[in-house]
PDB file of N, CA, C and O in Angstrom:
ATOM      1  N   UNK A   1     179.101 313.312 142.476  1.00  0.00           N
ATOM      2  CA  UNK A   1     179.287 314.662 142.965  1.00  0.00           C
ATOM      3  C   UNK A   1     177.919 315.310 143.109  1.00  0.00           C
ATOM      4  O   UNK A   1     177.163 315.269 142.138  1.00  0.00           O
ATOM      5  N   UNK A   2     177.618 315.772 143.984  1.00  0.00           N
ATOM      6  CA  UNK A   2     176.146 316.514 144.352  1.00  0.00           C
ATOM      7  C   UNK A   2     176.144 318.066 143.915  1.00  0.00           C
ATOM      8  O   UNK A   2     177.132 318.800 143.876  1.00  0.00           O
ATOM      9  N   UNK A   3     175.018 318.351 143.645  1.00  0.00           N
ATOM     10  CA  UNK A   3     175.046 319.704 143.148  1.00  0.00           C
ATOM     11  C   UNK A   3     175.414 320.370 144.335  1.00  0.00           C
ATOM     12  O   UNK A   3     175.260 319.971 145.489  1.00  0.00           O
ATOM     13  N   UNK A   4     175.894 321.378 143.956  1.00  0.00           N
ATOM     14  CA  UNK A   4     176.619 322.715 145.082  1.00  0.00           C
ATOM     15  C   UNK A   4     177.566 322.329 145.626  1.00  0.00           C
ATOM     16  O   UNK A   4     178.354 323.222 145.936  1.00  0.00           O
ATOM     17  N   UNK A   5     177.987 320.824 146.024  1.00  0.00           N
ATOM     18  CA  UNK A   5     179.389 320.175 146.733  1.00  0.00           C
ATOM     19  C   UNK A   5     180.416 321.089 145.909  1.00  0.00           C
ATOM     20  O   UNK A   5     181.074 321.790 146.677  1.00  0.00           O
ATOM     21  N   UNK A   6     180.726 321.271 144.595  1.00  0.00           N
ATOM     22  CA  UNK A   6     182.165 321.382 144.245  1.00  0.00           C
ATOM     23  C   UNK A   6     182.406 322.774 144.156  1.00  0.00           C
ATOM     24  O   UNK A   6     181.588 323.436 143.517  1.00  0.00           O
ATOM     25  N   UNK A   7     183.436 323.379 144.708  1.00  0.00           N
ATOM     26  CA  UNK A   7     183.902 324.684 145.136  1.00  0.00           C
ATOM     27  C   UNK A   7     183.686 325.512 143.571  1.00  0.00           C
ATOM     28  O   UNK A   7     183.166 326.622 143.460  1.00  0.00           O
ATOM     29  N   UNK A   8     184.295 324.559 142.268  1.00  0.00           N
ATOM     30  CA  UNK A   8     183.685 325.823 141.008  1.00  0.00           C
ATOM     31  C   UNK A   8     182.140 326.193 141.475  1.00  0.00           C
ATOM     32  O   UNK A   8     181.692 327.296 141.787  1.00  0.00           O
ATOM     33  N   UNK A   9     181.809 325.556 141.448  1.00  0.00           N
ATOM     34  CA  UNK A   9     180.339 325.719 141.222  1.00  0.00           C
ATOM     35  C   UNK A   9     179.744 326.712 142.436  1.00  0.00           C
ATOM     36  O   UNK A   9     178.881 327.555 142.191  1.00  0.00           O
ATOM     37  N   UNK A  10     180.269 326.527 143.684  1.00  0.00           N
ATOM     38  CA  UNK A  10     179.921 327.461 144.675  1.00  0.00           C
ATOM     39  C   UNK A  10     180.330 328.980 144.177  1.00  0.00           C
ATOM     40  O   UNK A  10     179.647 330.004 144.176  1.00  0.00           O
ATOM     41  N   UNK A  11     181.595 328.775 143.783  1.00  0.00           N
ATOM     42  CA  UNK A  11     182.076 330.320 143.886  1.00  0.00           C
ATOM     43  C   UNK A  11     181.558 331.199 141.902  1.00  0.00           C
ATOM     44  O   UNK A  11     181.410 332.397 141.660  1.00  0.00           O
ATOM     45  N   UNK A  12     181.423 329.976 140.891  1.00  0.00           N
ATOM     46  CA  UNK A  12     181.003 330.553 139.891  1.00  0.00           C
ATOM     47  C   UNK A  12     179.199 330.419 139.495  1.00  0.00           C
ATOM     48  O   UNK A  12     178.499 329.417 139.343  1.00  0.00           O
ATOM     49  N   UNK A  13     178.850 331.966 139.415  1.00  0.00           N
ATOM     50  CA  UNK A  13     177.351 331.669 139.182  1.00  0.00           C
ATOM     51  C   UNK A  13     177.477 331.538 137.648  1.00  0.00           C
ATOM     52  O   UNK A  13     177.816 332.556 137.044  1.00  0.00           O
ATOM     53  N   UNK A  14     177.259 330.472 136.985  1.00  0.00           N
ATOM     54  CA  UNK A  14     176.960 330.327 135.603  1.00  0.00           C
ATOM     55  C   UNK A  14     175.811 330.581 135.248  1.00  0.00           C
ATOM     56  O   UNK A  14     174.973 330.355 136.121  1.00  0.00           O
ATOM     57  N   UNK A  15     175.422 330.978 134.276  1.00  0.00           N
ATOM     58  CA  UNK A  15     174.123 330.957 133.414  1.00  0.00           C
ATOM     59  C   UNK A  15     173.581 329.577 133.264  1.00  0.00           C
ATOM     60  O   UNK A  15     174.246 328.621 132.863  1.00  0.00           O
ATOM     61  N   UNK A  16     171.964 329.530 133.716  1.00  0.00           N
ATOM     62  CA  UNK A  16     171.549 327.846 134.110  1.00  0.00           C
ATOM     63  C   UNK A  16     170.661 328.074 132.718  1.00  0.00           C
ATOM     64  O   UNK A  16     169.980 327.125 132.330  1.00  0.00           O
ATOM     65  N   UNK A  17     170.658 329.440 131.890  1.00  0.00           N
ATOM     66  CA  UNK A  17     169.647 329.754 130.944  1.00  0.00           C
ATOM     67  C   UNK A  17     170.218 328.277 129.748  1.00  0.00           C
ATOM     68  O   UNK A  17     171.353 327.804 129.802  1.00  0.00           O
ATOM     69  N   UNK A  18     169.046 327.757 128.694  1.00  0.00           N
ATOM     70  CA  UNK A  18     169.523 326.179 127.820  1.00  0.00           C
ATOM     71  C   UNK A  18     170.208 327.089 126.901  1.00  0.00           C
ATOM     72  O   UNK A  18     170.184 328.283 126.601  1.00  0.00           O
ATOM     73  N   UNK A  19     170.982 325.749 126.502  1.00  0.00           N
ATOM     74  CA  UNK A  19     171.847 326.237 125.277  1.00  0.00           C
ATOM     75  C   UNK A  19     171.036 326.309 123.992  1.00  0.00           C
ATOM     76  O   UNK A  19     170.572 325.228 123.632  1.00  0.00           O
ATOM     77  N   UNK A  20     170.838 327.098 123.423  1.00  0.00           N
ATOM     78  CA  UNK A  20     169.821 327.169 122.528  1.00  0.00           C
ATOM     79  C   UNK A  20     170.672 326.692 120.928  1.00  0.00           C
ATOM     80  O   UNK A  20     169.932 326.821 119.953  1.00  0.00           O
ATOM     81  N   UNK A  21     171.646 326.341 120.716  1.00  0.00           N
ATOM     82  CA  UNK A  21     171.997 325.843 119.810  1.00  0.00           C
ATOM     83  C   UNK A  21     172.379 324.045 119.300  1.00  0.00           C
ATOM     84  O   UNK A  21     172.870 323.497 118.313  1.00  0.00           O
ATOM     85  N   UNK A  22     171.864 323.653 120.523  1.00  0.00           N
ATOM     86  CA  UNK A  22     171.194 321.924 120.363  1.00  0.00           C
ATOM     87  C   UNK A  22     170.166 321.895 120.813  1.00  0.00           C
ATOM     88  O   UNK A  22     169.704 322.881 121.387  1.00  0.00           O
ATOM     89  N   UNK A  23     169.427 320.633 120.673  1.00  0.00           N
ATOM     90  CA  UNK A  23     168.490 319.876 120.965  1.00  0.00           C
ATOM     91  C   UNK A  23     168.671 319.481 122.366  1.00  0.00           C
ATOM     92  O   UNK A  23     167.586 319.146 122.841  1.00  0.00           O
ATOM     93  N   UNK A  24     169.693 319.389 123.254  1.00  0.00           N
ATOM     94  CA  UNK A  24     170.416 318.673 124.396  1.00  0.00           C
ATOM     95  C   UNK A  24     170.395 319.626 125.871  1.00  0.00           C
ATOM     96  O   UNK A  24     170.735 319.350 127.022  1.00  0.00           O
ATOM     97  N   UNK A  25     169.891 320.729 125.311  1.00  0.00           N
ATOM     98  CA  UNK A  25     169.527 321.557 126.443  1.00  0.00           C
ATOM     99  C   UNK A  25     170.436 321.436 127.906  1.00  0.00           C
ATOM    100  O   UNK A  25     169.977 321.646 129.028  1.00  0.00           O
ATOM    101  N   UNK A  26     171.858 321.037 127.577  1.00  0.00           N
ATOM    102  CA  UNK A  26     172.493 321.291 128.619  1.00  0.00           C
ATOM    103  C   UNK A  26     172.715 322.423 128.935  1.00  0.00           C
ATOM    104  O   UNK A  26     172.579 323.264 128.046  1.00  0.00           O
ATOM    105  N   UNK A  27     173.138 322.883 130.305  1.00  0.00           N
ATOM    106  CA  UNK A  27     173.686 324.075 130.815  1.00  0.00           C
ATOM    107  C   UNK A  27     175.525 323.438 131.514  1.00  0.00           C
ATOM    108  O   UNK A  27     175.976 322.456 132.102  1.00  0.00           O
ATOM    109  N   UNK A  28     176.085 324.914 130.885  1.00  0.00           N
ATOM    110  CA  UNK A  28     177.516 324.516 131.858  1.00  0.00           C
ATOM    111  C   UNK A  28     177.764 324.166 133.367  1.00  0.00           C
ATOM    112  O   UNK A  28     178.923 324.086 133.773  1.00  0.00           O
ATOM    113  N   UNK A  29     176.873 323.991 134.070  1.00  0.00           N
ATOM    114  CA  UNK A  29     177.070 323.721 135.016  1.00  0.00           C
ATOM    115  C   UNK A  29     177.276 322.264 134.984  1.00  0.00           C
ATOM    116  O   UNK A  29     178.319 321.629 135.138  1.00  0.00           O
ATOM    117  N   UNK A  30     176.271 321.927 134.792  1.00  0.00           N
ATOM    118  CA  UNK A  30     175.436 320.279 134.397  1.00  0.00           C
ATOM    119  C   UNK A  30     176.670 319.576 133.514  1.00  0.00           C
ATOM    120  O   UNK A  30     177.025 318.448 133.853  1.00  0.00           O
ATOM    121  N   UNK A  31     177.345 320.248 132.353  1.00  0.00           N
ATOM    122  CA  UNK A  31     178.450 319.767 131.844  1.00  0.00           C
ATOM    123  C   UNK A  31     179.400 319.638 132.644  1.00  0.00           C
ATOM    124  O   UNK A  31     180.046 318.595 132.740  1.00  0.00           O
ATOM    125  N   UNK A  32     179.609 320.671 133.318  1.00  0.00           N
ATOM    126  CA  UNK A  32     181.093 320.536 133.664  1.00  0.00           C
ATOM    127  C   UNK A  32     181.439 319.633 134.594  1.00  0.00           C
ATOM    128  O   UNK A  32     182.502 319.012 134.612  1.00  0.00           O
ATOM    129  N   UNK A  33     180.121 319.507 135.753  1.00  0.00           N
ATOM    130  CA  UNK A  33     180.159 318.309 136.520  1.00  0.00           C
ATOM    131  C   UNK A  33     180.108 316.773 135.833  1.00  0.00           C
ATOM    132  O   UNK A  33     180.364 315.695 136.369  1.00  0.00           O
ATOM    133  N   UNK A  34     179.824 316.968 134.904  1.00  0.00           N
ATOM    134  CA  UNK A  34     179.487 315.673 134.107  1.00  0.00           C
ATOM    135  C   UNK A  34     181.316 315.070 133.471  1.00  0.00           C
ATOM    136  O   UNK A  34     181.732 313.920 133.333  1.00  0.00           O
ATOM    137  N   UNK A  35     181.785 315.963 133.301  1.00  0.00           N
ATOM    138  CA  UNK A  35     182.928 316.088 132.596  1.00  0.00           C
ATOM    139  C   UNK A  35     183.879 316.056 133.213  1.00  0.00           C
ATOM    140  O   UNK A  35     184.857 315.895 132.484  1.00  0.00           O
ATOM    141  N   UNK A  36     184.305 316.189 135.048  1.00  0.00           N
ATOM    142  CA  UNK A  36     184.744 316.026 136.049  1.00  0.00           C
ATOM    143  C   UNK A  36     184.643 314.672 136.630  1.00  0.00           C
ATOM    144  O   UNK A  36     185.550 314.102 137.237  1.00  0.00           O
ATOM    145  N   UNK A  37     183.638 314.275 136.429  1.00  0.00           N
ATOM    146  CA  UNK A  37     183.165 312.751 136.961  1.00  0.00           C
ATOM    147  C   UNK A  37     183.536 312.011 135.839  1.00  0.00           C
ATOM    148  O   UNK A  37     184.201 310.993 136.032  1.00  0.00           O
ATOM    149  N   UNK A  38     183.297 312.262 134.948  1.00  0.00           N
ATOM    150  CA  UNK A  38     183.462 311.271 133.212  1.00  0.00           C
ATOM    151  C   UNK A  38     185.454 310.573 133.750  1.00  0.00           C
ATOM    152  O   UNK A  38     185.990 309.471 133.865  1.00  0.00           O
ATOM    153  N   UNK A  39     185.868 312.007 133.914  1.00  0.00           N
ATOM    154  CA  UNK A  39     187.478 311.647 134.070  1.00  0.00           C
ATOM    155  C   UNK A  39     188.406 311.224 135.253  1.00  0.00           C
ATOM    156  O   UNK A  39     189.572 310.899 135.477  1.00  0.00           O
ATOM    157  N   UNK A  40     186.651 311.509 136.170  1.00  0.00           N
ATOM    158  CA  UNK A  40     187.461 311.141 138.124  1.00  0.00           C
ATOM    159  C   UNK A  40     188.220 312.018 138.227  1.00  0.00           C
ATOM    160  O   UNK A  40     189.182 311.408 138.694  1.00  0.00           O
ATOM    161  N   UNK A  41     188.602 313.278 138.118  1.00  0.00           N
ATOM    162  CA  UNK A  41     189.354 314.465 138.584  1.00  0.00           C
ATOM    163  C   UNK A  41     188.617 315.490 139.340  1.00  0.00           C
ATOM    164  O   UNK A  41     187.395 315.341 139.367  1.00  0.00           O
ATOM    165  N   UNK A  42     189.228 316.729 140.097  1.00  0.00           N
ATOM    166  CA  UNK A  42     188.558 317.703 140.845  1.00  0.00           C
ATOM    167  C   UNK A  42     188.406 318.403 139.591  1.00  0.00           C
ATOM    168  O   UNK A  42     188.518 317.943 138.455  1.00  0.00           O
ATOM    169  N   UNK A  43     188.083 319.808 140.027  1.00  0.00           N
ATOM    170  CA  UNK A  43     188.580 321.284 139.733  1.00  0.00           C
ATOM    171  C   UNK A  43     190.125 321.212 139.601  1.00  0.00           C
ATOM    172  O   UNK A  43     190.879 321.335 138.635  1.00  0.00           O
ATOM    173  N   UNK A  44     190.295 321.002 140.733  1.00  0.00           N
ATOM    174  CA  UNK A  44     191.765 321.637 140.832  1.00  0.00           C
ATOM    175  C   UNK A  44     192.743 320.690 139.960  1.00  0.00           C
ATOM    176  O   UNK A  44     193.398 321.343 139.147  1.00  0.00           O
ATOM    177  N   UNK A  45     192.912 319.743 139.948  1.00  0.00           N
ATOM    178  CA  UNK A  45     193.943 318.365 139.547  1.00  0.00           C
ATOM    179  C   UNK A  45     193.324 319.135 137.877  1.00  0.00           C
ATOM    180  O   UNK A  45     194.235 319.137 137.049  1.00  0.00           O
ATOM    181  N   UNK A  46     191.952 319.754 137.327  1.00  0.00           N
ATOM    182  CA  UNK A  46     192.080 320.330 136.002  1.00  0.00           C
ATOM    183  C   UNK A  46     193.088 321.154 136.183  1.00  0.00           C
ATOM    184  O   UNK A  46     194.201 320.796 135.797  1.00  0.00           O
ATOM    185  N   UNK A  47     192.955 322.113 136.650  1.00  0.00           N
ATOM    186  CA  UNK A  47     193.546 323.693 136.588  1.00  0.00           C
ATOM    187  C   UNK A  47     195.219 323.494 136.553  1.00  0.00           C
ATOM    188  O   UNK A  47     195.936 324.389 136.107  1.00  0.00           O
ATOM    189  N   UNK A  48     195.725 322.325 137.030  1.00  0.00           N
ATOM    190  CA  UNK A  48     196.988 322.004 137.508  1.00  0.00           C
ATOM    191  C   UNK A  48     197.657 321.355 135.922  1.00  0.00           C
ATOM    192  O   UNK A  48     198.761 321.586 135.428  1.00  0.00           O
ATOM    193  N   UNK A  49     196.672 320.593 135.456  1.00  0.00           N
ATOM    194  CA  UNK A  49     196.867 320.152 133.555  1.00  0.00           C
ATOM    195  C   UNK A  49     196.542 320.774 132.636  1.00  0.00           C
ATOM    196  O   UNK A  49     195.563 320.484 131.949  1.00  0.00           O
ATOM    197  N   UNK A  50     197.564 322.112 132.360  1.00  0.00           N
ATOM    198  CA  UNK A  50     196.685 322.930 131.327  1.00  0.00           C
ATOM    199  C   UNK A  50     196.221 322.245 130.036  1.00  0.00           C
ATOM    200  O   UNK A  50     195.204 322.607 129.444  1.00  0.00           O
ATOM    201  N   UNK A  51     196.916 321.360 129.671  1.00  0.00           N
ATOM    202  CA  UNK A  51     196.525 320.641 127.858  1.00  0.00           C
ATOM    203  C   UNK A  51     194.837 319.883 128.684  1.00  0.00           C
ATOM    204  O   UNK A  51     193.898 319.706 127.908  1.00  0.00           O
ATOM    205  N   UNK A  52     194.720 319.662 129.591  1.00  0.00           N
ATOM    206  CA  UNK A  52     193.759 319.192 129.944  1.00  0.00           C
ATOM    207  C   UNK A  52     192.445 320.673 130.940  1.00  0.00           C
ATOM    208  O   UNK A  52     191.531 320.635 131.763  1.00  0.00           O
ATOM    209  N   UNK A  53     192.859 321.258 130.499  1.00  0.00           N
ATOM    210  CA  UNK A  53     192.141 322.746 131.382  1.00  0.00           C
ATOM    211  C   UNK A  53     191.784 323.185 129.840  1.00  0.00           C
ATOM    212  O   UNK A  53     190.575 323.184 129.610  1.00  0.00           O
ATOM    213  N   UNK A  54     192.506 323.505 128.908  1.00  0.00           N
ATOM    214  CA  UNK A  54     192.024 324.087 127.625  1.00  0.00           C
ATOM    215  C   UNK A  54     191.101 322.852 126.767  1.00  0.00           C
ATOM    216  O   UNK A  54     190.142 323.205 126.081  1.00  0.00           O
ATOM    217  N   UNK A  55     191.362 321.863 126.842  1.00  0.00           N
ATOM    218  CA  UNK A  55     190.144 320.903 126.292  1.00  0.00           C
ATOM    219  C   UNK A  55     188.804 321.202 126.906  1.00  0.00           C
ATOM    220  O   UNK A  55     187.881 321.526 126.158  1.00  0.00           O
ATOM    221  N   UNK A  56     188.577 321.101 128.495  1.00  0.00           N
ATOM    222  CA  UNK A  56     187.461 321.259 129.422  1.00  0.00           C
ATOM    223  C   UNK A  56     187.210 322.338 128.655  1.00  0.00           C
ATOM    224  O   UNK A  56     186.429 322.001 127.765  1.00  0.00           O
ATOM    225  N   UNK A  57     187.568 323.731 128.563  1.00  0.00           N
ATOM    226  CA  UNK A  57     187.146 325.077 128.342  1.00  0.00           C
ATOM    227  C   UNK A  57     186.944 324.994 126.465  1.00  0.00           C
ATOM    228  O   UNK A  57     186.295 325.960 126.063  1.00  0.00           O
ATOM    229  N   UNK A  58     187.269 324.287 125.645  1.00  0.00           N
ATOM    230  CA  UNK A  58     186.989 324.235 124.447  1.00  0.00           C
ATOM    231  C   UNK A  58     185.688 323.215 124.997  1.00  0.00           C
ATOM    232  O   UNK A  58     184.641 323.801 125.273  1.00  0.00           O
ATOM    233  N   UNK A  59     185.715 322.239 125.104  1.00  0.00           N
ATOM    234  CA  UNK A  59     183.829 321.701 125.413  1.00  0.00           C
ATOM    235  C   UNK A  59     183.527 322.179 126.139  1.00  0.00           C
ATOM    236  O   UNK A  59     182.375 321.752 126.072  1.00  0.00           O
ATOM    237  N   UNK A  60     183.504 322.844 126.985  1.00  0.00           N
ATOM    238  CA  UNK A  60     182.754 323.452 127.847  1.00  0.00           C
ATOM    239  C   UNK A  60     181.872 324.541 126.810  1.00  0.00           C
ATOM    240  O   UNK A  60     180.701 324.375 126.469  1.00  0.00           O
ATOM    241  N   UNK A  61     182.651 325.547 126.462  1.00  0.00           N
ATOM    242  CA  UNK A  61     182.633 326.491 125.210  1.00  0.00           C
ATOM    243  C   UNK A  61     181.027 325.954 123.707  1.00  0.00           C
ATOM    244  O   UNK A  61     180.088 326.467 123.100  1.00  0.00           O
ATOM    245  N   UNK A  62     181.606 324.900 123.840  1.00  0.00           N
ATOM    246  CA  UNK A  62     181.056 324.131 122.559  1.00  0.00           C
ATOM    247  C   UNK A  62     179.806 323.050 123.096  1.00  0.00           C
ATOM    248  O   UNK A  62     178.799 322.814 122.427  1.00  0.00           O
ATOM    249  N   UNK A  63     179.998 322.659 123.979  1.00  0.00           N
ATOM    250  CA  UNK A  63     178.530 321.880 124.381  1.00  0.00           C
ATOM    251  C   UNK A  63     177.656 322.608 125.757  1.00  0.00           C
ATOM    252  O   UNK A  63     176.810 321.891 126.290  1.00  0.00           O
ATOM    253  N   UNK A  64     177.793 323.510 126.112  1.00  0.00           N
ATOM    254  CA  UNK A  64     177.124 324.026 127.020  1.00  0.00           C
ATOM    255  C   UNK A  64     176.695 325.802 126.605  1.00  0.00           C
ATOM    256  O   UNK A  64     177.135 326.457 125.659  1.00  0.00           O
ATOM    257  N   UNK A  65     175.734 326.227 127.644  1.00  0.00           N
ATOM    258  CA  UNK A  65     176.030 327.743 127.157  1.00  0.00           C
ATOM    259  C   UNK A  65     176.717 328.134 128.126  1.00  0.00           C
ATOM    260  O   UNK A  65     175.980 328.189 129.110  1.00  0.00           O
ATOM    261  N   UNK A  66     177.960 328.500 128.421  1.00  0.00           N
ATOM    262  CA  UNK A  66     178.975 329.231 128.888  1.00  0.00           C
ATOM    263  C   UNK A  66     179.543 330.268 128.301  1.00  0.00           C
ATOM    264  O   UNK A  66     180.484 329.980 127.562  1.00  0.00           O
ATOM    265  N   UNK A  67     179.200 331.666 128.422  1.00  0.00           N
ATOM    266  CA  UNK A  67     180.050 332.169 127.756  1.00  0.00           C
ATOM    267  C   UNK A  67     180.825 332.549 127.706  1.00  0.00           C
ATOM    268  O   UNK A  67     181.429 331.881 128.545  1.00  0.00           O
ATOM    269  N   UNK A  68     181.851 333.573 127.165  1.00  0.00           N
ATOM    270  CA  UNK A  68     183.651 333.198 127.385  1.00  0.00           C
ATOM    271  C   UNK A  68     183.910 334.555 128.876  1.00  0.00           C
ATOM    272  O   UNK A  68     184.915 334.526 129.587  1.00  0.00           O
ATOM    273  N   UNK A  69     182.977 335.419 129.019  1.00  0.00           N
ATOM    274  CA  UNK A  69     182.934 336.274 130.480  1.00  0.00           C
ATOM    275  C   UNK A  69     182.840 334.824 131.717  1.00  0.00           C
ATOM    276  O   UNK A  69     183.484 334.718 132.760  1.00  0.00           O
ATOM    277  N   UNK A  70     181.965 333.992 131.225  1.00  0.00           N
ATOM    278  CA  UNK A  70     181.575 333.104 132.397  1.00  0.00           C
ATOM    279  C   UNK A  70     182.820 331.851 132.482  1.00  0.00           C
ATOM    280  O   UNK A  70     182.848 331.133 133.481  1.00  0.00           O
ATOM    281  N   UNK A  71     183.772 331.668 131.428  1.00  0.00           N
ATOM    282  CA  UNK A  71     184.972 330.333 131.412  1.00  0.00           C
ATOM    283  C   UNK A  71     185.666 331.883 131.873  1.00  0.00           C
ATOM    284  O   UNK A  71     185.302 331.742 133.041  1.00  0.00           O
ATOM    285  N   UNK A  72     186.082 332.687 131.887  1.00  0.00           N
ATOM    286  CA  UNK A  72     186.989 333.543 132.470  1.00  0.00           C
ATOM    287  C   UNK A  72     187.224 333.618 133.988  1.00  0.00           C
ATOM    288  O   UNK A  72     188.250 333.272 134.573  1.00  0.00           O
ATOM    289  N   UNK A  73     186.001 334.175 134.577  1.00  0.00           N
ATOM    290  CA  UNK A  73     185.400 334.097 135.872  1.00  0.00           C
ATOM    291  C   UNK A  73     186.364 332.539 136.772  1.00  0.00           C
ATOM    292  O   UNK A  73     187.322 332.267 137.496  1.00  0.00           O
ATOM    293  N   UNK A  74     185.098 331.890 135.949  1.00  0.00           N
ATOM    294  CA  UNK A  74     185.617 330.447 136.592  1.00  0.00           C
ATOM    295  C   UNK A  74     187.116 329.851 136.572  1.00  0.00           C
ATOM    296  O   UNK A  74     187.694 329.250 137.478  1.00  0.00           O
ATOM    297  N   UNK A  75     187.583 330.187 135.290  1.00  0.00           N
ATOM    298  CA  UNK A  75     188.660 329.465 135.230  1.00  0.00           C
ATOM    299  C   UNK A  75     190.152 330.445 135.689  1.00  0.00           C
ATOM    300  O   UNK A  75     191.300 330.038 135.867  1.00  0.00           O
ATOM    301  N   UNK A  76     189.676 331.649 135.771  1.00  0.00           N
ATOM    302  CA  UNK A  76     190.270 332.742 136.594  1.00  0.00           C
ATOM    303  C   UNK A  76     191.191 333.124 135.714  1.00  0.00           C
ATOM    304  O   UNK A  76     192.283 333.366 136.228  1.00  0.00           O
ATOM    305  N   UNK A  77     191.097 333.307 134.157  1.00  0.00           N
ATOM    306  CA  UNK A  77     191.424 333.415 132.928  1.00  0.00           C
ATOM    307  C   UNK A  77     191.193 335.361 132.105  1.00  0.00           C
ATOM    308  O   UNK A  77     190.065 335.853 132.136  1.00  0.00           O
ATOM    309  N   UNK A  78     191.938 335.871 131.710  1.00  0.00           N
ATOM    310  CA  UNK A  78     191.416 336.851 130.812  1.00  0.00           C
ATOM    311  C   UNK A  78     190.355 336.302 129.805  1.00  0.00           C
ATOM    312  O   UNK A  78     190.408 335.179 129.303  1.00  0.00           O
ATOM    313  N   UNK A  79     189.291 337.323 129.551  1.00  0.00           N
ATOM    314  CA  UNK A  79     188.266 337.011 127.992  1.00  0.00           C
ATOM    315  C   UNK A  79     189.608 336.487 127.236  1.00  0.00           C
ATOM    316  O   UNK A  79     189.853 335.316 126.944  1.00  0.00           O
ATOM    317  N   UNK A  80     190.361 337.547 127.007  1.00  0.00           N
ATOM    318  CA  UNK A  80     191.460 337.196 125.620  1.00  0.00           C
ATOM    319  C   UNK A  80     191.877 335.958 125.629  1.00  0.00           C
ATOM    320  O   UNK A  80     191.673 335.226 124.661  1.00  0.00           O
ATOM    321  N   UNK A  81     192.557 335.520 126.785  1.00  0.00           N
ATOM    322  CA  UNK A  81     193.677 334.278 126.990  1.00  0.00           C
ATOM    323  C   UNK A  81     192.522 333.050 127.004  1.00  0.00           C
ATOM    324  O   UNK A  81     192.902 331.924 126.683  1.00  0.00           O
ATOM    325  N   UNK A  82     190.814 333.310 127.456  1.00  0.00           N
ATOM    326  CA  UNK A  82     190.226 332.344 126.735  1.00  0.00           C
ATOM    327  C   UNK A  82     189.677 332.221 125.429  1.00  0.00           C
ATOM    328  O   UNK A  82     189.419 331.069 125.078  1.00  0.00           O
ATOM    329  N   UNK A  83     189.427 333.191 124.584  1.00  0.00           N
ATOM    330  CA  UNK A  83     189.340 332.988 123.379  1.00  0.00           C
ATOM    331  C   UNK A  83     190.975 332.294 122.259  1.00  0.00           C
ATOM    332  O   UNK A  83     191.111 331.588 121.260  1.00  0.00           O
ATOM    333  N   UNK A  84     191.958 333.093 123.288  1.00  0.00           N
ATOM    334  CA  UNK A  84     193.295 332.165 122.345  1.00  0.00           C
ATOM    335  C   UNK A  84     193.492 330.754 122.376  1.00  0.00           C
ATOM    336  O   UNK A  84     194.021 330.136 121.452  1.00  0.00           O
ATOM    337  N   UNK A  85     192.947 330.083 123.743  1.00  0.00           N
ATOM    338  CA  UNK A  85     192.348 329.089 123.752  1.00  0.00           C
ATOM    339  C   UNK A  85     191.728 328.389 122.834  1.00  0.00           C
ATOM    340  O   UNK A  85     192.069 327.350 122.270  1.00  0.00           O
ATOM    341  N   UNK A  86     190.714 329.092 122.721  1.00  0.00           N
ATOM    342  CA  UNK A  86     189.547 328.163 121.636  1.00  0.00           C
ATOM    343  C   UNK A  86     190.060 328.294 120.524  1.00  0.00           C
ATOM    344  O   UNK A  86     189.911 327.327 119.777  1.00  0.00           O
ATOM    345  N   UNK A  87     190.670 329.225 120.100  1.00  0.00           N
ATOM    346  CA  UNK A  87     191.191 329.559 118.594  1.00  0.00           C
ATOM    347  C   UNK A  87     192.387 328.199 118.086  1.00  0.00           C
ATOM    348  O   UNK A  87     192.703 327.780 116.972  1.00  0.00           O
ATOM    349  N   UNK A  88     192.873 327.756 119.667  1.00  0.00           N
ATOM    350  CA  UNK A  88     193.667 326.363 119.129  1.00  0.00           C
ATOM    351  C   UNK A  88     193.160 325.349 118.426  1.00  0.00           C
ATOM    352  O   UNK A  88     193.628 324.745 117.461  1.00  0.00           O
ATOM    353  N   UNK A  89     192.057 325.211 119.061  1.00  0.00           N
ATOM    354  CA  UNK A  89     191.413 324.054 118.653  1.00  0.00           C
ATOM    355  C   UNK A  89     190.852 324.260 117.152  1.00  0.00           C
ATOM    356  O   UNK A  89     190.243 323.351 116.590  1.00  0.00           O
TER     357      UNK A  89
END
């Protein structure tokens, strides 16, 4: 997948600022494409599997800096309904 090809990524500006709480200096962008390809799925075929849309958004959450304004945005989610999210896990 090439950078800017995938429609999240066009329509969500994420924060490219490093995650300052590893060593691994990923950004959510960089994850999420990574994490799309890892499983051979779109965007969309996520959004369509929620038990598989709330995992993405719990790592997403947890290995990138995304923050929960920016998994909202993207995932077209309330702040709240993504923090009840993470609170599953």
């Amino acid at each position: 997948m090439k950078d800017g090809n995938h429609p999240w990524i066009k329509s969500v500006n994420l924060d490219t600022t490093l995650f300052a709480r590893t060593e691994h200096n990923i950004n959510s962008k960089t994850y999420l494409e990574q994490w799309l390809l890892d499983r051979n799925i779109s965007f969309a075929e996520l959004n369509q599997d929620i038990k598989l849309r709330n995992q993405a958004i719990f790592e997403l959450r947890q290995n990138s800096n995304c923050t929960l304004k920016r998994l909202s945005i993207a995932f077209g989610l309330s702040e709240s309904t993504i923090s009840k999210i993470l609170k599953q896990f």
